[in-house]
C-alpha positions in Angstrom: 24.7 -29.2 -37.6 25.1 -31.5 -35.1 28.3 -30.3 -33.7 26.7 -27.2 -33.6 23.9 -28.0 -31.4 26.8 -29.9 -29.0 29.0 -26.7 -28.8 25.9 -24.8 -28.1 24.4 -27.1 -25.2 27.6 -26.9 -24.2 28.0 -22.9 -23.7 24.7 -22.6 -22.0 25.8 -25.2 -19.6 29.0 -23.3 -18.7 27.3 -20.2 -18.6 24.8 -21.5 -16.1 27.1 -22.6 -14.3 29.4 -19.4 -14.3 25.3 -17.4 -12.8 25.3 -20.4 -10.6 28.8 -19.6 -8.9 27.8 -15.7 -9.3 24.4 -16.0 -7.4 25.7 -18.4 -4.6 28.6 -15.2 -4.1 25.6 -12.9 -4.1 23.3 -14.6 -1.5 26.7 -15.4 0.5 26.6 -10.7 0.6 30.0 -11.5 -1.4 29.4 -8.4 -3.5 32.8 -7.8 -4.4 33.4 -11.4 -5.9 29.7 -11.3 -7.4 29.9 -7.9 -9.1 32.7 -8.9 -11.7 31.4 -11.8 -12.3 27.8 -10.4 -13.2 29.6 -8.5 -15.4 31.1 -10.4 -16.7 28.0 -13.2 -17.5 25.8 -9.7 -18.3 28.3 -9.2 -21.6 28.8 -12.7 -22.7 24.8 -12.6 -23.4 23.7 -14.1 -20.3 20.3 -12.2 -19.5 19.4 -13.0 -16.0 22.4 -11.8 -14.7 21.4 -8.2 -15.7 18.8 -8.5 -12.9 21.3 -8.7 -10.1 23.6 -6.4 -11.6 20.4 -3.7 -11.8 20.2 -4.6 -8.1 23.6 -4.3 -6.6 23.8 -0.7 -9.1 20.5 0.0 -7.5 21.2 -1.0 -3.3 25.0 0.0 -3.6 25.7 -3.9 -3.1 29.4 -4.1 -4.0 29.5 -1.1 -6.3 29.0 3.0 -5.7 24.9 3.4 -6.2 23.8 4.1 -9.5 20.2 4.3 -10.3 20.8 5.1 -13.9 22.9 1.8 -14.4 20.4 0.0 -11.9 17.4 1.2 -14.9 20.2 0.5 -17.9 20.4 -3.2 -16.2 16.7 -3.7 -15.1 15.6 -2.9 -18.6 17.5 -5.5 -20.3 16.4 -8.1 -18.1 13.0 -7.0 -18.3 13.0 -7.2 -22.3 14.3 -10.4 -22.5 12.9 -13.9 -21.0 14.9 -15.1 -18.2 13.6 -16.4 -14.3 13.8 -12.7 -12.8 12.1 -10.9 -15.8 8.7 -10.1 -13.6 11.0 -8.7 -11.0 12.9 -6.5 -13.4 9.8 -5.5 -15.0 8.8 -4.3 -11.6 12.0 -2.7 -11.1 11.3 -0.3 -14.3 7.9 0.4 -12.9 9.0 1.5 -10.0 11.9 3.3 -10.9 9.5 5.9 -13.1 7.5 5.9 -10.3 10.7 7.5 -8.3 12.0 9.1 -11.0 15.2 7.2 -9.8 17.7 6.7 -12.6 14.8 8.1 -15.1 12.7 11.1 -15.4 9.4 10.6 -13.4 7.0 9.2 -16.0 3.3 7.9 -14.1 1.7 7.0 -17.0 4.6 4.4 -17.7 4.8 3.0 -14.8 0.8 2.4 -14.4 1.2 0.9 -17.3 3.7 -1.5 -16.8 2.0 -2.1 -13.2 -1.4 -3.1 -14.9 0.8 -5.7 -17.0 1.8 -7.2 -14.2 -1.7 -7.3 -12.6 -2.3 -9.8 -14.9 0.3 -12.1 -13.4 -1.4 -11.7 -10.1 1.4 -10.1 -8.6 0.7 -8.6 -5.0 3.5 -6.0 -5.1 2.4 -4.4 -8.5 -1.4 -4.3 -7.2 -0.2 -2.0 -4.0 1.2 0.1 -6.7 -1.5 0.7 -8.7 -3.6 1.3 -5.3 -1.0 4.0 -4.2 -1.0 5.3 -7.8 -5.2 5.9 -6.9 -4.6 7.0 -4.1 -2.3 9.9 -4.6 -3.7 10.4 -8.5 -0.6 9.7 -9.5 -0.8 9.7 -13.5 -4.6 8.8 -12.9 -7.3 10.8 -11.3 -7.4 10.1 -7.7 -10.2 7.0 -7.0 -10.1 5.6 -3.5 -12.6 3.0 -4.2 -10.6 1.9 -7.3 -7.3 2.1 -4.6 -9.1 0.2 -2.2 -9.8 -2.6 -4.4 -6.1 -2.8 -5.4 -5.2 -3.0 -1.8 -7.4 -5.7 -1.9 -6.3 -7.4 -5.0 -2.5 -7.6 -3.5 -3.5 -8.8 -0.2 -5.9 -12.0 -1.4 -3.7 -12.3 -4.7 -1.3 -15.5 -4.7 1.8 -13.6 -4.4 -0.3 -11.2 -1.3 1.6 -8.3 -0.1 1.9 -7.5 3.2 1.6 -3.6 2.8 -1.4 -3.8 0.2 -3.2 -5.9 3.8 -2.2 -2.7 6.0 -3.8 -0.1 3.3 -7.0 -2.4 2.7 -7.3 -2.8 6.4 -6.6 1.3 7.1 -9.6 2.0 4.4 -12.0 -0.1 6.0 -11.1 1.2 9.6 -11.4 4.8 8.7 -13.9 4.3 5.8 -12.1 5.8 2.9 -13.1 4.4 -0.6 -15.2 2.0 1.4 -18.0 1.3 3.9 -16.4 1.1 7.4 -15.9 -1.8 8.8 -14.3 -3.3 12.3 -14.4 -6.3 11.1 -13.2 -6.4 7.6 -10.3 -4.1 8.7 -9.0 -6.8 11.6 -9.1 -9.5 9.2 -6.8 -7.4 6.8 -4.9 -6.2 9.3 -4.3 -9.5 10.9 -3.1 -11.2 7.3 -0.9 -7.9 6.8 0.9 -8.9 10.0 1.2 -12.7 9.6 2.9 -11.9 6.4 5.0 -9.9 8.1 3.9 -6.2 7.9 4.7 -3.8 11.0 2.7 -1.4 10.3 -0.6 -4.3 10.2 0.5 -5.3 13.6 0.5 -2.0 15.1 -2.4 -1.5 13.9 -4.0 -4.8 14.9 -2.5 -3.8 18.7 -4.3 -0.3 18.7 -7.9 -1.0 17.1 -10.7 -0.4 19.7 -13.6 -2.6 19.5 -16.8 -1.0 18.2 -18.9 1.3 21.0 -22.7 -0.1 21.2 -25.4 2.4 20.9 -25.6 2.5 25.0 -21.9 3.2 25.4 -21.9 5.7 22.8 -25.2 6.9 25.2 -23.2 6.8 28.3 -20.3 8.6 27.2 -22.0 11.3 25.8 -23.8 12.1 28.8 -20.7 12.4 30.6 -19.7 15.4 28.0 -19.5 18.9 29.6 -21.3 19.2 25.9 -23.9 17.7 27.3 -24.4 19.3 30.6 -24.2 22.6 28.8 -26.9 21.6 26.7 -29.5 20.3 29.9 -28.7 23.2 31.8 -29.5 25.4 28.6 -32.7 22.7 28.1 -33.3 23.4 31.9 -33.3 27.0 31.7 -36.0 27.8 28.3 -38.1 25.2 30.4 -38.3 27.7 33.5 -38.7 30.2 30.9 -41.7 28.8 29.1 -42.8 27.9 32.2 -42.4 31.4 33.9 -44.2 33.0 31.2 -47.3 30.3 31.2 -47.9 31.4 34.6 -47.2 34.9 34.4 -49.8 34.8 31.6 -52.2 33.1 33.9 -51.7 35.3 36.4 -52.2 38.3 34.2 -55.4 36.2 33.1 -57.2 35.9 36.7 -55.9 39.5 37.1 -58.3 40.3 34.3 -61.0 38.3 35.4 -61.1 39.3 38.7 -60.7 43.0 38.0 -64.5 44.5 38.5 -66.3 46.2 35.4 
């Protein structure tokens, strides 16, 4: 039993090592030395190594693009426990959500997004608010989206893109009261964590017009001189005819019996 346990310790140890070697190829953009050695690792029973493999199938990273074996690969990882599991879980979410390497299945992948709202995960909140937002496999809420957008950009793992939506909803009042405020503060975290689309946004807001700028500009509306002139004119009008009936008054009066 004992020998056992060594010669197993021992295994794991050179297999870790082997994804070790692997992954320091990957992050090196060796895909060609990675690939084989994935492989390899994926069919000796090593389950993490199904992750990257789903990921260089899925990015064409040292192999011809293949979103079939990309979902093949994601799904194994995400079925077993291993350090990239949440990620590959993701992956499978996603990928029904593209209908890329699988038929397009919404009600999947909401489901496996709300599993992995419960691990506070930023990324899988945005997906759930887009899903909201578009109805996709759920009727279309944008106060439920809003509040995902929210969840993902205050969540631990915050995304930058669920900052840009939250702060888009409160600039232009969708699902939401609007607010300046509330949507530079989102829009300022979307861009510190590294969101371009936040950033423009931050550049292009315009502050807020007070009730006398909003005033002032009106009046400078050819709306507005249209409307005095047209208020000018039934004043003469109502005028004319209070002294035409005056005058047809006196006329009256002053006519003898």
């Amino acid at each position: 039993m004992k020998k056992l346990f060594i010669m197993f310790v021992l295994i794991l140890s050179i297999l870790n090592g082997n994804i070790e070697n692997a992954k320091k190829a990957y992050y090196a953009k060796n895909f060609k030395k990675a690939l084989p050695m994935f492989e390899k690792l994926s069919k000796e029973g090593n389950v993490e190594s199904n992750y990257y493999l789903g990921t260089m199938y899925a990015f064409a990273y040292g192999a011809k693009q293949n979103y079939s074996r990309a979902f093949k690969y994601y799904t194994i990882s995400a079925n077993n426990p291993n350090k990239k599991r949440l990620k590959s879980i993701f992956n499978v979410g996603y990928m029904y959500m593209q209908g890329k390497g699988v038929k397009i299945n919404y009600k999947k992948a909401f489901k496996i997004f709300k599993t992995l709202e419960l691990e506070d995960m930023g990324m899988a909140q945005l997906m759930i608010g887009i899903m909201y937002t578009n109805g996709y496999g759920v009727e279309e809420n944008q106060t439920k989206a809003v509040s995902y957008y929210l969840k993902g950009c205050d969540s631990k793992k915050a995304n930058s893109i669920a900052c840009y939506y939250a702060g888009d909803h409160y600039e232009r009042g969708i699902g939401v009261e609007e607010s300046y405020s509330f949507a530079k503060t989102y829009y300022k975290k979307g861009c510190e964590l590294g969101s371009h689309e936040a950033c423009e946004a931050l550049k292009n807001m315009k502050e807020p017009l007070s009730f006398y700028q909003k005033y002032v500009n009106f009046i400078r509306t050819p709306e507005y001189h249209i409307f005095m002139i047209i208020l000018l004119a039934v004043g003469l009008w109502r005028l004319w005819r209070k002294k035409k009936r005056e005058g047809l008054l006196n006329e009256k009066q002053n006519t003898p019996k």
